[in-house]
C-alpha positions as CSV (number, residue, x, y, z in Angstrom):
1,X,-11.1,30.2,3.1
2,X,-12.2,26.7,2.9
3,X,-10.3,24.1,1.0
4,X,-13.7,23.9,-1.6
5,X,-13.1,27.9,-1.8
6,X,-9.6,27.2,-3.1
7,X,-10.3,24.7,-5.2
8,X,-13.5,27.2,-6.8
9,X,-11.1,29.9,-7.9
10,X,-9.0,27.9,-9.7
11,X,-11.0,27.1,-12.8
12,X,-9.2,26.8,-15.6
13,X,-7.9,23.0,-14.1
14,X,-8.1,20.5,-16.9
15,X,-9.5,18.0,-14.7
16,X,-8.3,15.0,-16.5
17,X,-9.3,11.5,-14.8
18,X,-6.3,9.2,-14.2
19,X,-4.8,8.1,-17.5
20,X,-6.4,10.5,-19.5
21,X,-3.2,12.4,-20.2
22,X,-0.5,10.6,-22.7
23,X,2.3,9.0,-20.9
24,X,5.4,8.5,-21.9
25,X,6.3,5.1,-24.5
26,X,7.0,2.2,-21.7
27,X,9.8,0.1,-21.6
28,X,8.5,-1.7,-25.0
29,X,9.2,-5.6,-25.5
30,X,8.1,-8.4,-28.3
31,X,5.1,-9.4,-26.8
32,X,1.6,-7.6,-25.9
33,X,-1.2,-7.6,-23.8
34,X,-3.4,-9.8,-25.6
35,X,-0.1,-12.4,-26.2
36,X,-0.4,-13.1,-22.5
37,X,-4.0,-13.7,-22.2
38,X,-5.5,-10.5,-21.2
39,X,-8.7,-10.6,-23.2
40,X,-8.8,-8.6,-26.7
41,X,-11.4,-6.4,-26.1
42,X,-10.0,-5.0,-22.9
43,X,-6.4,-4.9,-23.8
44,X,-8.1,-2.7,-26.8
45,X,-9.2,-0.4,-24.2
46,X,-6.0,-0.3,-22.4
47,X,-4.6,0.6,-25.5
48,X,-7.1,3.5,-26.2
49,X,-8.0,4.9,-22.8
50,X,-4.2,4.8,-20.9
51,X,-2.1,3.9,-23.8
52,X,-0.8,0.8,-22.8
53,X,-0.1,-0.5,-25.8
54,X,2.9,-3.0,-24.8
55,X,3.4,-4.6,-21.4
56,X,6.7,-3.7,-19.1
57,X,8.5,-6.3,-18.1
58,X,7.4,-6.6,-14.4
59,X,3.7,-7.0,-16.3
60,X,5.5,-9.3,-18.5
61,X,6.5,-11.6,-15.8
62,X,3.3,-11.0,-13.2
63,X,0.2,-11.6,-15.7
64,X,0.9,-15.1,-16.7
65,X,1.5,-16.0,-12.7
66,X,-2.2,-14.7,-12.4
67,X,-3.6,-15.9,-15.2
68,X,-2.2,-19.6,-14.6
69,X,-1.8,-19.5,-11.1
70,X,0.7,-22.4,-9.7
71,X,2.1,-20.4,-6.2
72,X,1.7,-17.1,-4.2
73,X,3.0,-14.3,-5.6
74,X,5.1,-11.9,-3.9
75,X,6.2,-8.7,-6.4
76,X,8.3,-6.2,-5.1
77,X,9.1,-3.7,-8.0
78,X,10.2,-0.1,-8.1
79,X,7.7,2.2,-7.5
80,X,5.6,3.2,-11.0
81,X,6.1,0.2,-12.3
82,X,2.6,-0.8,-13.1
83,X,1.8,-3.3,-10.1
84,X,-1.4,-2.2,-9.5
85,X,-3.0,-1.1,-12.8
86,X,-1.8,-4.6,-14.5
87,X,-3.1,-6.8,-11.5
88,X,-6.6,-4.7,-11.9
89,X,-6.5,-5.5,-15.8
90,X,-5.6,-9.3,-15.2
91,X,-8.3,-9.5,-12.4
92,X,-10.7,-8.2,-14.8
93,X,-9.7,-10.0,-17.6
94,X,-10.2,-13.3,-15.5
95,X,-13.9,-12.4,-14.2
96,X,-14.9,-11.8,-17.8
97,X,-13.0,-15.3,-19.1
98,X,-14.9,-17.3,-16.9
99,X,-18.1,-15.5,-17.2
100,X,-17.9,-16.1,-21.1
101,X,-17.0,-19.8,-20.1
102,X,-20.1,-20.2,-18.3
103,X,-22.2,-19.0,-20.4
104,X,-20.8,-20.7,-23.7
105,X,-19.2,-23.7,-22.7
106,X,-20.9,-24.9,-19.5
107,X,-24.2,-23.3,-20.9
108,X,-25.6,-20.5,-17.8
109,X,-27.2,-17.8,-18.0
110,X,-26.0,-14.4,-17.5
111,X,-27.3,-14.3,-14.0
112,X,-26.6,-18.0,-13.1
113,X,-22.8,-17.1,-14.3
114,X,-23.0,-13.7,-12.3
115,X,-24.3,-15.9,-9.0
116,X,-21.0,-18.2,-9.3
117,X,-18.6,-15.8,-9.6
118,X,-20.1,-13.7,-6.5
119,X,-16.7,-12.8,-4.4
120,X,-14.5,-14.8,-6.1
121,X,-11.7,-12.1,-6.0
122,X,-10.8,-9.7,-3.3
123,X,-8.5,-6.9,-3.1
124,X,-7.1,-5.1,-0.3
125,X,-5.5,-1.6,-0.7
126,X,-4.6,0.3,2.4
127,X,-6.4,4.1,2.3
128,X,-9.7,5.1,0.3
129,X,-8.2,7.2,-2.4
130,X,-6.2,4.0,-4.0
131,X,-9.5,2.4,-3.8
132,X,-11.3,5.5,-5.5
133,X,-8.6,5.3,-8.8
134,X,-8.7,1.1,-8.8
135,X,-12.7,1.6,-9.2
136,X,-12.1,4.5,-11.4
137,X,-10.5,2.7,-13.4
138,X,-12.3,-0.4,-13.5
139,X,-15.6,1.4,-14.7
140,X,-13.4,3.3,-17.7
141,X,-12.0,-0.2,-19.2
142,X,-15.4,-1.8,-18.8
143,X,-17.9,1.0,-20.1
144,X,-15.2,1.4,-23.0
145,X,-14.4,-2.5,-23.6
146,X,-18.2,-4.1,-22.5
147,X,-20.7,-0.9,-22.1
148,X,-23.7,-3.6,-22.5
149,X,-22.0,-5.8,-19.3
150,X,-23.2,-5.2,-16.1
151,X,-20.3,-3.5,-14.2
152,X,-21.6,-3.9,-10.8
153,X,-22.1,-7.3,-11.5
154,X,-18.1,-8.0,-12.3
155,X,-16.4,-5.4,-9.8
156,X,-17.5,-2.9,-6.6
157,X,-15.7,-0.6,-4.2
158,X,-16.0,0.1,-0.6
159,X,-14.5,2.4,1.5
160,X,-14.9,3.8,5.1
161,X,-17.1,7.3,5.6
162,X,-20.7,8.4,5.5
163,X,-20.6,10.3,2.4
164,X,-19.0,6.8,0.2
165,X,-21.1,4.0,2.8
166,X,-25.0,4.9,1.9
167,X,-24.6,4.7,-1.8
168,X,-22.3,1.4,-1.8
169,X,-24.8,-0.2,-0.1
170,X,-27.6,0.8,-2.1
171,X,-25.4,-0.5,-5.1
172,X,-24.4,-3.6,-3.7
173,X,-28.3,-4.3,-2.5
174,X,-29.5,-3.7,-6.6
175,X,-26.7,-5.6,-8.1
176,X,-25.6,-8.3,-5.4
177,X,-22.3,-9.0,-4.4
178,X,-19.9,-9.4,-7.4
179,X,-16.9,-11.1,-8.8
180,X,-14.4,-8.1,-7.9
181,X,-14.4,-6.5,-4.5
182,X,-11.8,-4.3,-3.6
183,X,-11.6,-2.0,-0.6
184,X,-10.0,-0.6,2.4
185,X,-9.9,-3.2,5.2
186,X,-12.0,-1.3,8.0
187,X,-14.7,-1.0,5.2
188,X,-14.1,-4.6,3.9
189,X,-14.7,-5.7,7.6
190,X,-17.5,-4.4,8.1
191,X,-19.1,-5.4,5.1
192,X,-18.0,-9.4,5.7
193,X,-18.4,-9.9,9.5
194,X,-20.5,-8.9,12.4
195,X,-24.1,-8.2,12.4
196,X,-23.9,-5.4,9.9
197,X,-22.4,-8.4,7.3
198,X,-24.1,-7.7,3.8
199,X,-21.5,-9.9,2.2
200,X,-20.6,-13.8,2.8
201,X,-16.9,-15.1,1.1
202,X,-16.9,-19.0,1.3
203,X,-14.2,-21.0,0.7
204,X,-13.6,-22.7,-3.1
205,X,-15.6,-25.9,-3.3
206,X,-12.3,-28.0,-3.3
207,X,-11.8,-26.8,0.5
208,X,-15.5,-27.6,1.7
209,X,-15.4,-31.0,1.1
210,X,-12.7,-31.4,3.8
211,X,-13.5,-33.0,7.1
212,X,-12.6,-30.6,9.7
213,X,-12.7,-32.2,12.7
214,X,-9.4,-34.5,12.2
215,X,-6.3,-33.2,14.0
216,X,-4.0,-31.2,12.1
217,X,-1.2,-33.2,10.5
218,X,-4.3,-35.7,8.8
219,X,-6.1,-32.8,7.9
220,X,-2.6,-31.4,6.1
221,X,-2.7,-34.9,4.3
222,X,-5.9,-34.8,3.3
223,X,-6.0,-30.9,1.6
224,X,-2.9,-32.1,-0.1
225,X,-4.4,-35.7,-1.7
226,X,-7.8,-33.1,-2.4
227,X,-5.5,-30.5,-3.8
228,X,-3.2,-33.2,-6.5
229,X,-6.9,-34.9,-7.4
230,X,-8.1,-31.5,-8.5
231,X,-4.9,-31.0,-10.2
232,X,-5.4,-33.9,-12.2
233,X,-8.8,-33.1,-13.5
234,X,-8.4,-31.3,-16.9
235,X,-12.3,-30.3,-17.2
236,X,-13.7,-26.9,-15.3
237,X,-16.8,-27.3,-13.4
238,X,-19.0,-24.2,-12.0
239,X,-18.7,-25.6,-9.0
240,X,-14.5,-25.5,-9.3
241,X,-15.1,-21.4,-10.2
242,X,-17.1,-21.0,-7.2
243,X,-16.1,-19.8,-3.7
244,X,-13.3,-17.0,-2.6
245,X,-10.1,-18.0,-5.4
246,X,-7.8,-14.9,-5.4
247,X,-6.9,-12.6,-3.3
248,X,-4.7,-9.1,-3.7
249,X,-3.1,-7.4,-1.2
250,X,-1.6,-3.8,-2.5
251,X,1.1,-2.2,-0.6
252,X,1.2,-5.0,1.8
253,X,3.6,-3.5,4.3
254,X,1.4,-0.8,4.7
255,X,-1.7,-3.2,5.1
256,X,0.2,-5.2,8.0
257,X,2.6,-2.5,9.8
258,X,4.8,-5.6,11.1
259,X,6.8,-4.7,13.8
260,X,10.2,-4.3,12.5
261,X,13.6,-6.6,13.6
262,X,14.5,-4.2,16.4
263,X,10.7,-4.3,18.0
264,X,10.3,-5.1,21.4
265,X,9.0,-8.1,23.2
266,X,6.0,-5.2,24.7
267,X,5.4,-4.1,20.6
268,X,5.1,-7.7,19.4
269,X,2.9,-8.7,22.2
270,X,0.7,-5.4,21.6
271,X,0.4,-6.7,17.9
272,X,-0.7,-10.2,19.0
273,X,-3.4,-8.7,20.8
274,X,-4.2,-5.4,19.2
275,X,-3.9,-6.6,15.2
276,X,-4.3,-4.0,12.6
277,X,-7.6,-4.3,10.6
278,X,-5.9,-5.8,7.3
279,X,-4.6,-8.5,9.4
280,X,-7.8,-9.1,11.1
281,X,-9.6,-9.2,7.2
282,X,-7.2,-11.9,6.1
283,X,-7.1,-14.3,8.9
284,X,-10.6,-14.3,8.9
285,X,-10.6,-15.2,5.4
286,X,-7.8,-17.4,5.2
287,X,-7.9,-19.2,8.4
288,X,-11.7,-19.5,9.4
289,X,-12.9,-19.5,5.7
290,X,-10.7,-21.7,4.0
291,X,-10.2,-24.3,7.0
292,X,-6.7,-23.2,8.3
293,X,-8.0,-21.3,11.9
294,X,-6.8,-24.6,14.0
295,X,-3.6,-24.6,12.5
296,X,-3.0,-21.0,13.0
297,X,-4.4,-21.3,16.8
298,X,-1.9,-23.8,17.1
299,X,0.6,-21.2,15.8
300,X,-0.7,-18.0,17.7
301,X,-0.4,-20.3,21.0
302,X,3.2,-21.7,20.7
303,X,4.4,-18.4,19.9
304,X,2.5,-16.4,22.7
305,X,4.4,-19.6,25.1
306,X,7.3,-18.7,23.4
307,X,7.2,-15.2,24.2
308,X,5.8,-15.9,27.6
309,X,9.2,-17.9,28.6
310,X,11.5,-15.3,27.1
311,X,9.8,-12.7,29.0
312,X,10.6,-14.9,32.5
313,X,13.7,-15.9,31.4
314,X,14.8,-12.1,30.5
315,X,12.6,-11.0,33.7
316,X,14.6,-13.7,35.9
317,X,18.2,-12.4,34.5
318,X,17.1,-8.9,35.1
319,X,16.3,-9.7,38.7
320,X,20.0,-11.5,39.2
321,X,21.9,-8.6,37.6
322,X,20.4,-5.9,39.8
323,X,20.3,-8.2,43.2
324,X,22.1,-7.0,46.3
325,X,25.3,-8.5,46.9
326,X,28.3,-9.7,46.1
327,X,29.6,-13.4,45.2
328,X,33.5,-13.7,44.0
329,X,32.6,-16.1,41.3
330,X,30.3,-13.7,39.6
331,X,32.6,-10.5,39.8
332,X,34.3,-10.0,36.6
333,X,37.0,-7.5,38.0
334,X,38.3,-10.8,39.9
335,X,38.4,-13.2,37.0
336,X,37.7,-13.8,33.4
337,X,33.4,-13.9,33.1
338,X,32.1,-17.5,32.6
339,X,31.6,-18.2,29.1
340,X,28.2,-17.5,27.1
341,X,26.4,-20.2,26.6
342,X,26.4,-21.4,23.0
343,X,23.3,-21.1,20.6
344,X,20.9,-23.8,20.1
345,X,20.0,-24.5,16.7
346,X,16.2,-22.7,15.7
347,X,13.6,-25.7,15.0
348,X,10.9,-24.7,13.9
349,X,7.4,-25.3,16.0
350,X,5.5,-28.6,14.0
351,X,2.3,-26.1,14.0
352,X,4.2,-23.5,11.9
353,X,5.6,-26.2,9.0
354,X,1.5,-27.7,9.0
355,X,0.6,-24.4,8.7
356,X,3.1,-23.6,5.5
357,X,2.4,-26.7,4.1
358,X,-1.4,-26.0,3.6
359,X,-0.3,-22.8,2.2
360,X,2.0,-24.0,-0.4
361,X,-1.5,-25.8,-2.0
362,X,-2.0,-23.3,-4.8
363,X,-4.6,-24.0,-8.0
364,X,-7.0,-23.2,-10.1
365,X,-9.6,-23.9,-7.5
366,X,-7.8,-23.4,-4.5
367,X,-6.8,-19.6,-3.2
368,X,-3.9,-17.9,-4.6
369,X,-2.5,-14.9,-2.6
370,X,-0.8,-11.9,-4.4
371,X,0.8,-9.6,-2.6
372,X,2.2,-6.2,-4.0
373,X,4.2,-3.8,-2.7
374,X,8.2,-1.5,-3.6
375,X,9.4,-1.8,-0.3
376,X,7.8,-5.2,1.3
377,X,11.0,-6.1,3.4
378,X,11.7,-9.8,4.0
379,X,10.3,-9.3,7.7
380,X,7.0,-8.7,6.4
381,X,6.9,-12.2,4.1
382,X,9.0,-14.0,6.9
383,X,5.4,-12.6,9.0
384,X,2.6,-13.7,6.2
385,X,4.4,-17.2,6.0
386,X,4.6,-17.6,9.8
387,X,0.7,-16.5,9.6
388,X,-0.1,-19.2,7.0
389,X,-1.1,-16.1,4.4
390,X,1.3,-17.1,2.2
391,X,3.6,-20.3,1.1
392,X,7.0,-20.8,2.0
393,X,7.8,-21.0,-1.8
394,X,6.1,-18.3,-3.1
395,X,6.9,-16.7,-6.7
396,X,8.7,-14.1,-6.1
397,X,9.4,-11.1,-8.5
398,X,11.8,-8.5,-7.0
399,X,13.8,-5.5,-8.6
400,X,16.8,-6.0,-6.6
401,X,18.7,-4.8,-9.1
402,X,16.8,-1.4,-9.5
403,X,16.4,1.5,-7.6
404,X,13.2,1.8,-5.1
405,X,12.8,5.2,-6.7
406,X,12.7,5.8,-10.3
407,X,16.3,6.8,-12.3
408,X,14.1,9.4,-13.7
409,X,14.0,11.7,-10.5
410,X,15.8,14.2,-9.8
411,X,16.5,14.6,-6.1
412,X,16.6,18.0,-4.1
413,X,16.9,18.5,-0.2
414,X,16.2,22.1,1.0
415,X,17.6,22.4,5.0
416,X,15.8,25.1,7.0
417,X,18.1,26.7,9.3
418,X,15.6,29.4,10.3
419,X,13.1,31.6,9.4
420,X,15.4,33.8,7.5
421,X,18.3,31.5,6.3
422,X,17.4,27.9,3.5
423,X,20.2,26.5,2.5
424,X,21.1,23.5,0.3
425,X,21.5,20.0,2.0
426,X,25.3,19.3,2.6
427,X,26.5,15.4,2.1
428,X,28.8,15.7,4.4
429,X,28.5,17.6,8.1
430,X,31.1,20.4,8.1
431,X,29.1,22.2,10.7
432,X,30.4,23.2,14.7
433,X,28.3,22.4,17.0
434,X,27.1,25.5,18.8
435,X,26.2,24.5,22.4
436,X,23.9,27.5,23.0
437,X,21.7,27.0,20.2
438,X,21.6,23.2,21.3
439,X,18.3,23.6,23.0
440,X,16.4,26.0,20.9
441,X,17.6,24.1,17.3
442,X,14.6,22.3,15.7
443,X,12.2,24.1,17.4
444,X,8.4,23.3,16.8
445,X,9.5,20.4,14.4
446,X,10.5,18.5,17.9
447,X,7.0,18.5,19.3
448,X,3.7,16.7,18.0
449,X,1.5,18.6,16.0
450,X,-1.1,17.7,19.2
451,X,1.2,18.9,21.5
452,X,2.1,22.3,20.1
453,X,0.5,25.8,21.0
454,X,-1.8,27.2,18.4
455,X,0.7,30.1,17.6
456,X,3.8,27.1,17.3
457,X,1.7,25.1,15.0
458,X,0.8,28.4,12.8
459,X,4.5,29.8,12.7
460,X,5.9,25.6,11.4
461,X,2.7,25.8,8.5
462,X,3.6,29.8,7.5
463,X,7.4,28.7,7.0
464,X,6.5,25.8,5.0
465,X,4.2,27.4,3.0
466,X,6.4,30.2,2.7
467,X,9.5,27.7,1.2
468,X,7.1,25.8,-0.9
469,X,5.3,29.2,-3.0
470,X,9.0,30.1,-3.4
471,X,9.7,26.3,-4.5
472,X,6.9,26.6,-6.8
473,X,7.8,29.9,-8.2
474,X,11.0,29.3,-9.2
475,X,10.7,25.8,-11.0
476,X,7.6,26.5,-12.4
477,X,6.1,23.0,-12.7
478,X,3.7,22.1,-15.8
479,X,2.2,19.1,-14.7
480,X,0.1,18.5,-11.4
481,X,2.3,18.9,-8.0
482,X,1.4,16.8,-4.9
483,X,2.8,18.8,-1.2
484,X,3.2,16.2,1.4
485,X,2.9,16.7,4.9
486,X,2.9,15.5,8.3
487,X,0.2,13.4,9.1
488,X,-1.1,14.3,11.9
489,X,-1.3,17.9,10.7
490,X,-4.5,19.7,9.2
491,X,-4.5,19.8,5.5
492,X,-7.3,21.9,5.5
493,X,-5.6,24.3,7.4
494,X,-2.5,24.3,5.7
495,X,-3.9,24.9,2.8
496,X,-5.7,28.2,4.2
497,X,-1.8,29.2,4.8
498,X,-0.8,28.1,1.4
499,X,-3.7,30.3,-0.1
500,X,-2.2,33.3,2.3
501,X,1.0,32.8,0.2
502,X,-0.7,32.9,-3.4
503,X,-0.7,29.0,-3.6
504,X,-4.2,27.4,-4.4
505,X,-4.4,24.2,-3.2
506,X,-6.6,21.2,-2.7
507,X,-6.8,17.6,-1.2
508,X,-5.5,14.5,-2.7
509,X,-9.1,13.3,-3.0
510,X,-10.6,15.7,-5.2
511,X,-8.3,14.0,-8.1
512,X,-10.2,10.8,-7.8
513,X,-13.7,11.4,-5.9
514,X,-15.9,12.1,-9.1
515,X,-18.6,13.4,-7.6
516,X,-16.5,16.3,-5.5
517,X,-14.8,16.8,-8.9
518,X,-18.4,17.6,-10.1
519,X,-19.5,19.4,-7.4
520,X,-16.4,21.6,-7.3
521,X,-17.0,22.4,-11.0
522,X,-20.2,23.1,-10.6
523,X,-19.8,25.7,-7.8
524,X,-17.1,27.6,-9.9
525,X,-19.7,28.2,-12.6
526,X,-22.0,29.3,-10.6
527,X,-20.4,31.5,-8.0
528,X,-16.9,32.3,-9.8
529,X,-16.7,31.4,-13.2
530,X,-12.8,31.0,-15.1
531,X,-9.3,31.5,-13.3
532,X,-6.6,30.3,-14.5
533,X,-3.3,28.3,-13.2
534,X,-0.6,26.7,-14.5
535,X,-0.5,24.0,-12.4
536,X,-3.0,21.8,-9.8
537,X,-1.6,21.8,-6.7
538,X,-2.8,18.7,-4.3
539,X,-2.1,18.3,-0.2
540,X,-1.7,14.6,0.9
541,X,-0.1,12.8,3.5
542,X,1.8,9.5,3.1
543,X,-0.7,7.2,4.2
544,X,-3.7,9.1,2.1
545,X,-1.3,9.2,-1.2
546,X,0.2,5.5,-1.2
547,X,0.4,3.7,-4.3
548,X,-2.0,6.2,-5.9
549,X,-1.3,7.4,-9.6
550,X,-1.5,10.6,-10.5
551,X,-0.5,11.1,-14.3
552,X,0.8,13.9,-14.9
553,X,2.5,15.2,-11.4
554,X,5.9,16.3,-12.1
555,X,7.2,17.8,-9.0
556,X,6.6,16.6,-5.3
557,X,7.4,18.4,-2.3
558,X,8.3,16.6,0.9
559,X,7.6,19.2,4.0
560,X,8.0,16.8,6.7
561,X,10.6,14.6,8.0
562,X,10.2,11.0,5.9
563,X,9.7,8.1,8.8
564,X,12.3,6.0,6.9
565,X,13.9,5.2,3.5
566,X,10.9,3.3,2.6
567,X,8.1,6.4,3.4
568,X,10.5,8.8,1.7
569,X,10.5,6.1,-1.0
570,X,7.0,6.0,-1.4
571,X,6.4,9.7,-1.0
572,X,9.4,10.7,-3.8
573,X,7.5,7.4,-6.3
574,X,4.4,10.1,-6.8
575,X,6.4,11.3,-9.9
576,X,8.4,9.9,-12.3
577,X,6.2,7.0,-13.4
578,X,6.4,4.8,-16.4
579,X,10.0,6.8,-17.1
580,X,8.5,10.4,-17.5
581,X,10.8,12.6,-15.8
582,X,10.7,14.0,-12.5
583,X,11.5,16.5,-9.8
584,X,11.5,15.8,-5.5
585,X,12.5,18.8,-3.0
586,X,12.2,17.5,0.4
587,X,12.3,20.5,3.0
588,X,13.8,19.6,6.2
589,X,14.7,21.9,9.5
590,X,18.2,21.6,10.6
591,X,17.4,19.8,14.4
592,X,19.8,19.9,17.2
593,X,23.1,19.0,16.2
594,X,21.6,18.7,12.8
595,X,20.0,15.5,13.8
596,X,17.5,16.1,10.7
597,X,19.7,16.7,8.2
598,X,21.7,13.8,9.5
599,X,18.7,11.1,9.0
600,X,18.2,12.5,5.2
601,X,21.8,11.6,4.9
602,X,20.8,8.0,5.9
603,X,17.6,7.8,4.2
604,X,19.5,9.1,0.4
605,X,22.5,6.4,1.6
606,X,20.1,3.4,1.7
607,X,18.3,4.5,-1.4
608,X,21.3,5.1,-3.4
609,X,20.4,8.2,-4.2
610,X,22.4,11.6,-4.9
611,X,20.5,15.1,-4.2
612,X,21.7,17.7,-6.1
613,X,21.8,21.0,-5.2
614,X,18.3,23.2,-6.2
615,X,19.7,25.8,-8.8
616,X,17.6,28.5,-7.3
617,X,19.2,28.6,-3.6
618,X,22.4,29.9,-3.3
């Protein structure tokens, strides 16, 4: 049965749209919404659509930095903290400020206000279904705040596939390009560059009256004497509002995928000339755009020399070590090896510091970079400083004091030893090794999903599905659940094996594509009419389901091996948000040598966390 079939026979969902449900009271403080600038009639609307009646403190601290912006920002919170939703309501709250500005103060009209504020703010969120909920919510706190404002004026969406592509473009082509545009990077690219470009960013006014042909360090001067003048000037001008000003990067790491400390030379030079698509986006943005694409050339070519002597300096000591024959000064059995050399001190290339001294230039009317993400490591700002994305004294707002994952989960780790025996996960490993089992332990959870048999790949999705309709039974959930799994497996077809086992399930999309909600609904009334269920039961991966919101889920199930602490991180943040309570069972197979269970005992170390045992396995 198809994954629409599943979704028809269970009827009786509420489908609430995200926010619709009460959350719990947030961590309340002295001041609100409107106190830090968020305009009244939207923080009303806050209020009465997702009761967000008093800001957190992350929002606390974030807001002004946005509102007033005087550096990058860099926030790195625990996950359900509110990153996302407050940026949104910030961005928003800016786009109709300085529309009201213009039309009051430096006396526009609508449409002349509308035409300076075109791409002014960009945001960049890594898969389509964060995009789907930022635009859902964006149309809720406008229709409900400003219903006579034109929304597709202040704020669009795009993301990647046939279905979404035809009627964003038709939108864009009525309304023109407006003040908010958030998307998924493929879709962003392809809307900005190339032939197929519907959509022009320019740089902000300051930046085009720079004289691009002097060499680097008098161009550096003269963005710097441009940027203190502008400083200076108390009075705003539609021509200071104009041109690309802000731009949001959600779940950064995600976005960028830098190669991690322990990379490889091959891995880093595959990245230099293979980037991801995000990366791609923002250098053509930052760099060509705004002016910086000779100091970053300058950058991009000392470091590929730099890698290019390593790799014949390494290549050279390689070929020494594994020379024939024998010299007595170089064998170590015959005297004490010659000392190592010592370390030179790191300087640091001229073309990286003009590069991250035209970043630190941050204003009113110059471009102020936000990025957002829980588990952005210092590799991946080290990388966007390096690239000239962001200052080398950005504002940084980091919860290293909290837990990645809320304080409100609870934590369970269910170990598969084999199709008859689930036991609870053991902190310690009291088990004896048995070497006849070593080559047969782990099974199909060794191979790829690409790589398996069909009759492999069915037996690994009926034993999941088998553990998770038992999960499911015996903690009967209230709220929504979200089943992860691995990502290069079907979810379609797992959720044909899930139906086999009484569990109706349904993508991760469905929750925030509107018209597939609608479409859904409307085949149940024709064809099945009411069924009901406790609970609604979505299938995501990690990638599809990151940084998304979904208010009411109250249990997540992991059935796949987390990467690392930071994608189990991620996966577990689904539930517990804004302090409800909630409930993660991660299903695991034991491996060889209980290699598995082993790297869950890692991942729980590094996140400070504590599983306790599930109640219903003995």
């Amino acid at each position: 049965m198809s994954l629409y079939r599943a979704a028809i026979r269970s009827r009786r969902i509420a489908w609430v749209t995200v926010g619709a449900c009460k959350p719990a009271r947030r961590f309340y403080t002295t001041a609100g919404f409107g106190q830090l600038g968020i305009d009244d009639k939207l923080a009303q609307s806050m209020a009465s659509l997702y009761q967000a009646h008093t800001p957190t403190a992350l929002q606390q601290q974030m807001i002004p930095e946005l509102l007033r912006p005087r550096s990058h920002l860099l926030v790195r919170q625990t996950t359900g903290a509110g990153k996302t939703f407050a940026v949104l309501c910030t961005l928003l709250s800016l786009a109709i400020q300085e529309h009201r500005l213009l039309t009051t103060k430096l006396k526009h009209t609508s449409a002349e206000a509308f035409d300076v504020q075109a791409l002014n703010t960009l945001v960049v969120v890594p898969n389509r279904e964060l995009a789907l909920q930022m635009g859902q919510w964006a149309s809720e706190l406008l229709e409900h705040a400003y219903p006579q404002m034109s929304r597709g004026k202040l704020v669009q969406w795009f993301v990647s596939g046939s279905e979404y592509e035809i009627a964003q473009r038709k939108y864009l082509k009525r309304h023109g390009a407006p003040a908010i545009v958030l998307g998924t990077p493929r879709a962003l690219l392809e809307l900005t560059s190339g032939r197929s470009a519907v959509m022009t960013a320019t740089a902000p006014r300051m930046l085009q009256q720079l004289d691009r042909s002097q060499d680097s360090e008098a161009y550096v001067r003269q963005l710097i004497r441009v940027h203190k003048e502008s400083k200076q000037r108390d009075e705003v001008t539609a021509d200071g509002l104009r041109g690309l000003r802000r731009l949001v990067i959600d779940e950064v790491d995600q976005v960028l995928r830098v190669p991690g400390r322990n990379a490889s030379d091959k891995e880093r030079k595959l990245r230099l000339d293979k980037p991801r698509p995000g990366q791609v986006l923002v250098d053509r943005l930052l760099l060509e755009t705004c002016g910086l694409a000779r100091l970053n050339a300058e950058v991009q070519q000392a470091r590929l020399l730099a890698w290019q002597t390593r790799a014949e300096r390494d290549g050279e000591g390689l070929r020494r070590s594994t020379a024939r024959g024998w010299s007595k000064d170089r064998d170590p059995a015959l005297g004490a090896p010659p000392a190592a050399p010592k370390a030179q001190p790191k300087v640091e290339d001229p073309a990286v510091q003009q590069l991250q001294r035209a970043a630190d230039l941050v204003g009113r009317q110059t471009l102020q970079v936000t990025a957002l993400s829980a588990t952005a490591n210092s590799g991946a700002r080290h990388w966007m400083q390096k690239h000239g994305w962001m200052s080398s004294r950005p504002r940084i707002i980091d919860s290293a004091d909290e837990p990645t994952v809320p304080a409100s989960v609870t934590h369970h780790c269910l170990v598969v030893e084999d199709h008859d025996t689930v036991r609870n996960f053991q902190a310690k490993d009291d088990r004896v090794p048995d070497p006849s089992t070593e080559e047969t332990e782990g099974g199909v959870w060794d191979t790829d999903v690409a790589q398996r048999s069909a009759e492999a790949q069915l037996s690994a999705m009926d034993l999941m599905a088998d553990v998770a309709a038992n999960t499911l039974a015996a903690l009967r959930p209230t709220g929504s659940v979200v089943i992860f799994t691995r990502s290069d497996a079907s979810t379609t077809q797992f959720a044909r094996v899930l139906e086999e086992h009484g569990v109706m399930a349904r993508d991760i999309m469905v929750h925030f594509d509107e018209t597939l909600r609608q479409r859904v609904d409307q085949a149940v009334v024709e064809q099945v009419g009411s069924v009901t269920e406790p609970y609604r039961v979505y299938l995501a991966t990690e990638e599809s389901a990151r940084g998304i919101d979904v208010t009411d889920a109250g249990l997540v199930l992991i059935l796949d091996i987390p990467k690392n602490a930071a994608s189990y991180a991620h996966m577990a943040g689904r539930t517990g948000r804004f302090g409800r309570k909630g409930t993660v069972v991660s299903v695991v197979p034991v491996g060889r040598r209980g290699w598995y269970e082993s790297k869950m005992r890692g991942i729980f170390s590094l996140l400070q966390i504590k599983p306790l045992p599930a109640p219903f396995v003995e």
